[in-house]
C-alpha positions in Angstrom: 11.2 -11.1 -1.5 10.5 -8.2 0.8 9.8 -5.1 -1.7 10.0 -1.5 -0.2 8.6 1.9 -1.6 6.7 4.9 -0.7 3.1 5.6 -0.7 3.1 8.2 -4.4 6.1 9.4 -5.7 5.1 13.2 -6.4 6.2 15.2 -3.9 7.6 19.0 -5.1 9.5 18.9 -1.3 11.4 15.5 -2.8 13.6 17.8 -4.8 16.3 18.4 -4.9 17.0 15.6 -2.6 15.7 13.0 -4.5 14.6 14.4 -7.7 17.2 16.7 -9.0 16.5 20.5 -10.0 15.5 21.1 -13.5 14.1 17.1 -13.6 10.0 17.6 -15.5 8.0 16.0 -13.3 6.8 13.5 -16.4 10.2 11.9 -15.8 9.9 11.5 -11.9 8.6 8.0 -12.3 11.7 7.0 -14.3 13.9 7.8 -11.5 11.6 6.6 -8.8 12.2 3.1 -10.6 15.6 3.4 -10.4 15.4 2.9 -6.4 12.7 1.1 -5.7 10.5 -2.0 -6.9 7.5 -1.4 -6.2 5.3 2.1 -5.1 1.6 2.1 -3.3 -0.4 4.7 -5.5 -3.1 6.4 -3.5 -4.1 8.7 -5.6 -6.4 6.4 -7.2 -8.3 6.6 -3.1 -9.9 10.3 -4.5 -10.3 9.4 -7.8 -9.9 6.9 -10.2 -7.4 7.3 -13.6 -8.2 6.5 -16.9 -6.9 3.8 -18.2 -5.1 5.8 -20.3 -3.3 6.9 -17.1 -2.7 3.3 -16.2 -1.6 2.4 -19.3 1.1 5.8 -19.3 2.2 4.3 -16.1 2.6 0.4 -17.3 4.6 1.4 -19.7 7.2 3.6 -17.4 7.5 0.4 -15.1 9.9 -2.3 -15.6 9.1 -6.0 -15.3 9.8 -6.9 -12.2 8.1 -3.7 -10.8 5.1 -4.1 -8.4 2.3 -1.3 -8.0 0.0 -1.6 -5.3 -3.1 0.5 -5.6 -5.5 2.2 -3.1 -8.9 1.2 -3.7 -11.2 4.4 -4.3 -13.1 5.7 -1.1 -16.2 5.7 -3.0 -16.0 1.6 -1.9 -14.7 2.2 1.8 -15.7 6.1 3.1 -19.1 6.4 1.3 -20.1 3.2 0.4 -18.2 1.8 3.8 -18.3 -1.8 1.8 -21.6 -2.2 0.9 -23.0 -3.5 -2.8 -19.1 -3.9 -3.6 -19.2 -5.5 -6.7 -20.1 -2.7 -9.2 -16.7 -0.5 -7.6 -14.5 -3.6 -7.8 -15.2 -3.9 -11.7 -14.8 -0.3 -12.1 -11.4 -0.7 -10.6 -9.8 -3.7 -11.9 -11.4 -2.3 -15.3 -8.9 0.8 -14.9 -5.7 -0.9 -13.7 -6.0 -3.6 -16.4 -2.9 -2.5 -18.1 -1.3 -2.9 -15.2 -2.9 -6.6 -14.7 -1.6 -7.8 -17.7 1.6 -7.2 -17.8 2.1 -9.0 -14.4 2.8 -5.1 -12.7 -0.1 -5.3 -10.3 0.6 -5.6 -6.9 -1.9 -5.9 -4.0 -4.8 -3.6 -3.6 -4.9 -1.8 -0.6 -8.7 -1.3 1.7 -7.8 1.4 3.8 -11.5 1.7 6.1 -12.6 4.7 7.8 -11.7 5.4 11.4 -14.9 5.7 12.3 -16.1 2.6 10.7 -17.3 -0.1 13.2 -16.2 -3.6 12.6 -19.0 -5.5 10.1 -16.7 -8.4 8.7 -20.2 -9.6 6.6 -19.4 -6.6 4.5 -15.9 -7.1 4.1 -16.1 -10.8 3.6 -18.4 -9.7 0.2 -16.5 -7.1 -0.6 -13.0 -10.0 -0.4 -15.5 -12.0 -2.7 -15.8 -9.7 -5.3 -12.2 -9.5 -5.8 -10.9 -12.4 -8.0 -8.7 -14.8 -6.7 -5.3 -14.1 -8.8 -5.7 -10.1 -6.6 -3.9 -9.9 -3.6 -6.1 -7.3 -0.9 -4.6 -5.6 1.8 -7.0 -4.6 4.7 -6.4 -1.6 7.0 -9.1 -1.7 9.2 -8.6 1.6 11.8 -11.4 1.0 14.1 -10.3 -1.6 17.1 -13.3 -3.1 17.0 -12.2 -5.2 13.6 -9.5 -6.6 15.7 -11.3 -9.4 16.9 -11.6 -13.4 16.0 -14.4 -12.5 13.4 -12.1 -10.4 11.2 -9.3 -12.7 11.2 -11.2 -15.5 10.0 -12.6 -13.6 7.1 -9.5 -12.5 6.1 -7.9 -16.2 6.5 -10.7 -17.5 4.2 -9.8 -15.1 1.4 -6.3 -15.2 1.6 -6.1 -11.2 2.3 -3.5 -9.6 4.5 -4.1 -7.4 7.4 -2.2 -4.2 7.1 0.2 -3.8 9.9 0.6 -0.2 10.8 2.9 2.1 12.2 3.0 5.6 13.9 5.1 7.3 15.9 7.6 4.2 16.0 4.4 2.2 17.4 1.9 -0.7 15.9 -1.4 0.8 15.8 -3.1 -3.1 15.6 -2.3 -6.4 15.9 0.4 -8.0 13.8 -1.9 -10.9 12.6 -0.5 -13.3 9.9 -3.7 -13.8 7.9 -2.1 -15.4 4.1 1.4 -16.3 3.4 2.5 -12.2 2.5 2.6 -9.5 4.4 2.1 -5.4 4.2 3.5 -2.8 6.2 2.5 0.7 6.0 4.9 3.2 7.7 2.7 6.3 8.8 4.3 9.0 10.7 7.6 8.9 12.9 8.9 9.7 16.2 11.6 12.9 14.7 8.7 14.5 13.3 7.9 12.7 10.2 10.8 10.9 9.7 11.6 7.3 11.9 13.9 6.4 14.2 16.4 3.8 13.5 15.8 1.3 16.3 12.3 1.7 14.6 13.6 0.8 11.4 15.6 -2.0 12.6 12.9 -3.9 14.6 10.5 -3.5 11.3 13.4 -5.2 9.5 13.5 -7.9 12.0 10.2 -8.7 11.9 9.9 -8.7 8.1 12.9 -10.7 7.8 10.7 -13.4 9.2 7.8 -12.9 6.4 10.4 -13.0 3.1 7.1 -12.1 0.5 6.4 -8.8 2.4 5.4 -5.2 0.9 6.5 -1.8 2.4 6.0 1.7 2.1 6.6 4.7 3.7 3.9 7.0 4.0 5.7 9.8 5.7 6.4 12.1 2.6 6.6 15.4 4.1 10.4 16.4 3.7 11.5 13.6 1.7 11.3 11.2 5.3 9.5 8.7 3.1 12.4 8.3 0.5 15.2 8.5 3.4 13.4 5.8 5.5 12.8 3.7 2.5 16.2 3.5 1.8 17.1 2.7 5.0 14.5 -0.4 5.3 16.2 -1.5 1.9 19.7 -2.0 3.7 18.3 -3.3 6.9 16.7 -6.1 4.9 19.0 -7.0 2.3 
C-alpha cells in the first residue's frame, strides 16, 4: 500500500483552499483525514506532547490511519545519537496511545546536516527501538552514504529516507527493509513540484507497494496540491 500525506496539517495559508473559512482549527484534523491516510507529525521534533495530546489525536484518527512521528531533536541535534535509550522510552511512552490502537506509523530520524557519519551510534540508537517500530533515517551529511550505514540499517530493518528538493534526490535511493519513505522537501515552481517530478516519484514507488509519503512543502498549500497529485499518479 503506498500511503501519501503531508508533513503537519496546521497551516493558517491552507485556508481557504483546503480548510474552508470559518472551519476552528480543533476540527482541521477531521478534515485532513478525509484526504489522506496517513500525516508525518513534526512537531513532536521541538517538543514532545503529552500524552494527553496523543491521546486527543488517537482518538480523531480512524483505523486504518497511519501517523508517522518525528523523533525529538533532543535525540538527533543535541544528543546527535548518543546514550539513546532514556529519549526512546520517553517517546514511545508519549505516543502509546497511538501504539495501541495500531495508529503508529514509522518514526522518522531526521540527523543534522552537520553531523558526520558515526553508524556505531545509530546502530544503538536502531537497538533501542523495539522491534514491532518501523524507523526512518534521514541522514543529511554525505558522509553516511557509504557501505557502513547501509549495513546497519539492513540489520535493523530501518529505511533510509529518500529525499527530494528542487525535483532532485539529495542521497542514494538505497532499499534497506522491505518499505520505503519518501520525503518531498522543496520544489522546482517555488515550493510547489513539477509534474514530471511527480510522475517519476510515482514510478518509482510503484515498484515499492508498502511505501510512505509526504510533502513537506507547506508554504501555500503546495504540500496539499502535490499530495493529491501523488495520490492519482499511484492509484
Amino acid at each position: 500500500m503506498i500511503r501519501i500525506g503531508t508533513s503537519g496539517w496546521q497551516y493558517d495559508d491552507w485556508r481557504p483552499s483546503f480548510y474552508p473559512v470559518g472551519l476552528a482549527r480543533d476540527r482541521w484534523l477531521g478534515r485532513y483525514v478525509e484526504c489522506f491516510d496517513t500525516v508525518e507529525i513534526n512537531n513532536t521534533f521541538y517538543r514532545l506532547p503529552s500524552q494527553a495530546t496523543v491521546d486527543r489525536w488517537a482518538q480523531a484518527l480512524p483505523q486504518g490511519f497511519l501517523a508517522a512521528i518525528k523523533v525529538s531533536r533532543y535525540l538527533t541535534h543535541v544528543r546527535r545519537l548518543r546514550d539513546p535509550q532514556d529519549p526512546v522510552a520517553l517517546l514511545l511512552e508519549r505516543v502509546a496511545p497511538l501504539r495501541e490502537r495500531g495508529l503508529l506509523g514509522p518514526v522518522l530520524l531526521q540527523l543534522p546536516p552537520n553531523m558526520p557519519a558515526r553508524p556505531e551510534d545509530l546502530e544503538r540508537t536502531l537497538s533501542a527501538f523495539p522491534p514491532d517500530v518501523r524507523v526512518a533515517v534521514e541522514p543529511r551529511d554525505r558522509s553516511w552514504f557509504r557501505k557502513a550505514t547501509r549495513e546497519v540499517l539492513i540489520d535493523h530493518r530501518a529505511a533510509l529516507v529518500w529525499s527530494d528538493r528542487n525535483g532532485r534526490s539529495v542521497g542514494p535511493l538505497w532499499r534497506t527493509t522491505s518499505w520505503c519513505y519518501l520525503r518531498l522537501h522543496h520544489g522546482r515552481l517555488d515550493w510547489a513540484y513539477q509534474d514530471r517530478d511527480l510522475r517519476r516519484w510515482a514510478r518509482r514507488l510503484r515498484e515499492c507497494p508498502d511505501a510512505f509519503v509526504f510533502t513537506n512543502n507547506d508554504p501555500g498549500a503546495a504540500a496539499v496540491r502535490d499530495a493529491r497529485r501523488l495520490q492519482a499518479l499511484t492509484t
